[in-house]
C-alpha positions as CSV (number, residue, x, y, z in Angstrom):
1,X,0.0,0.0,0.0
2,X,2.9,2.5,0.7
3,X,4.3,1.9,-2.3
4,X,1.2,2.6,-4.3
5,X,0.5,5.5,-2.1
6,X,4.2,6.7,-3.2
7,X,3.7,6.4,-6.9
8,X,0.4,8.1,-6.7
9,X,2.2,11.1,-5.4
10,X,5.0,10.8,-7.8
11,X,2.5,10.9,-10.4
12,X,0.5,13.5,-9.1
13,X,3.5,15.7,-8.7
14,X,4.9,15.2,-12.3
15,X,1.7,16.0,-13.9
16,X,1.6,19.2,-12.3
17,X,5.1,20.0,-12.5
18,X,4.5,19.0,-16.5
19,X,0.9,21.2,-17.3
20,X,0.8,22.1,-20.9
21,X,-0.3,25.6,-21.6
22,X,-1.6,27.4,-25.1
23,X,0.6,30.9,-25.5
24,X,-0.9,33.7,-27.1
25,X,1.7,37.1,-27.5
26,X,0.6,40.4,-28.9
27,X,3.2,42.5,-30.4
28,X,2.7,46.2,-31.3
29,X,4.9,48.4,-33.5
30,X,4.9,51.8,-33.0
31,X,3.3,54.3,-35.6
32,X,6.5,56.1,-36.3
33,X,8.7,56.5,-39.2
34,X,10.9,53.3,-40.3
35,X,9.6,51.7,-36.8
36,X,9.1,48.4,-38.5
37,X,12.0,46.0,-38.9
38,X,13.5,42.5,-40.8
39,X,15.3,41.6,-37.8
40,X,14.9,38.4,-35.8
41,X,13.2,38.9,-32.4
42,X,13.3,36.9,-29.7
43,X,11.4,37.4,-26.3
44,X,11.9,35.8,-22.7
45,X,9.2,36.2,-19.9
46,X,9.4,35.6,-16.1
47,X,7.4,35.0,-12.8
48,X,9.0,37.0,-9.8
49,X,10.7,33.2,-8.3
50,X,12.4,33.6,-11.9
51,X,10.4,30.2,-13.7
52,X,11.0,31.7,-17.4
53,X,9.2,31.1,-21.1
54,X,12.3,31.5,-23.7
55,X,11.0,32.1,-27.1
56,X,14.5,32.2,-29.4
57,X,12.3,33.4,-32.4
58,X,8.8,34.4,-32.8
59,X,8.9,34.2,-36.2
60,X,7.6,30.1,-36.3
61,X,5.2,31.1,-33.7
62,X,3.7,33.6,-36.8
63,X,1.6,33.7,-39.5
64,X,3.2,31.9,-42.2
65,X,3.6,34.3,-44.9
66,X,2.8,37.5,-42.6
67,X,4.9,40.1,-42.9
68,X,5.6,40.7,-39.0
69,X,6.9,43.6,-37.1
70,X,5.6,46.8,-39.6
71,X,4.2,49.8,-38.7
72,X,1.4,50.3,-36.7
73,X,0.4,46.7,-36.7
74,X,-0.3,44.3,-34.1
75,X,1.1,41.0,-34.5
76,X,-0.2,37.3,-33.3
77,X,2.3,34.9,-32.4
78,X,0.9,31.5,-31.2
79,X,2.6,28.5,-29.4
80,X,2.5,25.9,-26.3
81,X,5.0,24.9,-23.3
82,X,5.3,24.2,-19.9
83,X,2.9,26.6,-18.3
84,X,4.4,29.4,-15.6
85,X,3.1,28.5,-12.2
86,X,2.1,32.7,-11.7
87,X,1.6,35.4,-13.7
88,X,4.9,37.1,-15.3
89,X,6.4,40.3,-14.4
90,X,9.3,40.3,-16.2
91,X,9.7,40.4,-20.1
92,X,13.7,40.8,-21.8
93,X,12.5,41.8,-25.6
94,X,15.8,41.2,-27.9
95,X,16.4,41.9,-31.6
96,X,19.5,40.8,-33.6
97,X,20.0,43.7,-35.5
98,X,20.1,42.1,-38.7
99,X,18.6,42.4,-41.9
100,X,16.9,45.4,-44.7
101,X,15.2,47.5,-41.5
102,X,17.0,46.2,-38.4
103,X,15.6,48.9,-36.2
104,X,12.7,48.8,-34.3
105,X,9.6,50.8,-32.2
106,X,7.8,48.4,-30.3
107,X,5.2,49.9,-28.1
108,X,3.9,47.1,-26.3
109,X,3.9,43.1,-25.5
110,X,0.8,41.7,-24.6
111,X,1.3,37.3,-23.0
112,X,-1.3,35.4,-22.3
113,X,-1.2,32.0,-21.2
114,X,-4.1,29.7,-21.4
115,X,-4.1,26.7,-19.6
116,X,-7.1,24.5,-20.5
117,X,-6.5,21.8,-17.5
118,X,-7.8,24.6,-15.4
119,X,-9.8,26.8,-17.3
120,X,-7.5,29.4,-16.5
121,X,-5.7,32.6,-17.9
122,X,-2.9,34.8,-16.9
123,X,-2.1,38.1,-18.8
124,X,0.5,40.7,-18.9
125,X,0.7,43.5,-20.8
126,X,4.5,44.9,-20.9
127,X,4.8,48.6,-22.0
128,X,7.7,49.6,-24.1
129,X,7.3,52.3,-25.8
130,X,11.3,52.6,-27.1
131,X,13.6,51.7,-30.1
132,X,15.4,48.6,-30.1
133,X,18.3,50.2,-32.6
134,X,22.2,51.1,-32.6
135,X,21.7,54.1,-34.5
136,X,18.4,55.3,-32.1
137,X,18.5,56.8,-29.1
138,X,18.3,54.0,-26.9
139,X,21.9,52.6,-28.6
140,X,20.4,48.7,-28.0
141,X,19.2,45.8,-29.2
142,X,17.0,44.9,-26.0
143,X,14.9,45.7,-23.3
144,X,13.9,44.8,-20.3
145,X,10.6,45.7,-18.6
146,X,10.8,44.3,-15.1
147,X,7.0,45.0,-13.1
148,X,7.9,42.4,-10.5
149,X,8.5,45.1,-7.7
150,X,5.1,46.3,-8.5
C-alpha cells in the first residue's frame, strides 16, 4: 500500500510540474517612421521566483507568410510549453539587428497563457514604448521591462 501511495504522489507531482499551456503574444509596432524592422526577435518572460518562457524566435510562432513587425500593426504569435506556475512580471524583448530595417519601435507586448486543464488565464501587458536600434536613441538591441516590484 505504501508503495502505491508513493507512486500516486509521484505521479501527481509530475503531472503538475508538467501542465501544458496554449501561448498567445501580442506584439505592437509603433506608428513612427521606419519603426518596422526585418530583424529576428526573440522574447523571454518571467514570474517573480524567476520560472521563465524562452522564445529564441517568434517568427515560427507567426503567420506563415505575414509580414511581422511593420508599422502600426499588431502581431499574433501563437505557441505551447510548460505553463508558468504565476503570472509574469518580467519580459527581456531582444532583436539581432540584422537584416533590410533592423531597427525597431515596439510599443507594447501583450502574454497570455491559457491553460485548458484549469480553465485558467494569466495576462501581462508589458509597456515599451522605445527603439530597439544602434543608430536610435536608446543605442540597444533589448529591453527589459521588469513590473515584478510592482
Amino acid at each position: 500500500m505504501k508503495i502505491f501511495f508513493a507512486l500516486f504522489l509521484l505521479a501527481l507531482t509530475a503531472s503538475g510540474a508538467y501542465a501544458q499551456c496554449k501561448f498567445v503574444i501580442l506584439v505592437t509596432t509603433g506608428d513612427k517612421d521606419d519603426a518596422g524592422t526585418d530583424a529576428r526577435i526573440s522574447l523571454s518572460v518571467s514570474t517573480a521566483n524567476g520560472k521563465k518562457l524562452v522564445i529564441k524566435s517568434l517568427k515560427p510562432w507567426g503567420q506563415k507568410g505575414h509580414n511581422n513587425f511593420e508599422k502600426g500593426h499588431t502581431d499574433t504569435f501563437k505557441g505551447s510549453g510548460k505553463c508558468l506556475p504565476s503570472k509574469p512580471c518580467r519580459m527581456l524583448l531582444e532583436s539581432n539587428g540584422k537584416g533590410n530595417k533592423p531597427g525597431w519601435f515596439v510599443d507594447k507586448v501583450t502574454f497570455i497563457q491559457i491553460e485548458q486543464k484549469k480553465l485558467s488565464q494569466k495576462e501581462k501587458t508589458f509597456n515599451v514604448n522605445r527603439w530597439l536600434a544602434r543608430d536610435e536613441s536608446s543605442g540597444t538591441l533589448f529591453v527589459v521591462v521588469d513590473d515584478c516590484a510592482k
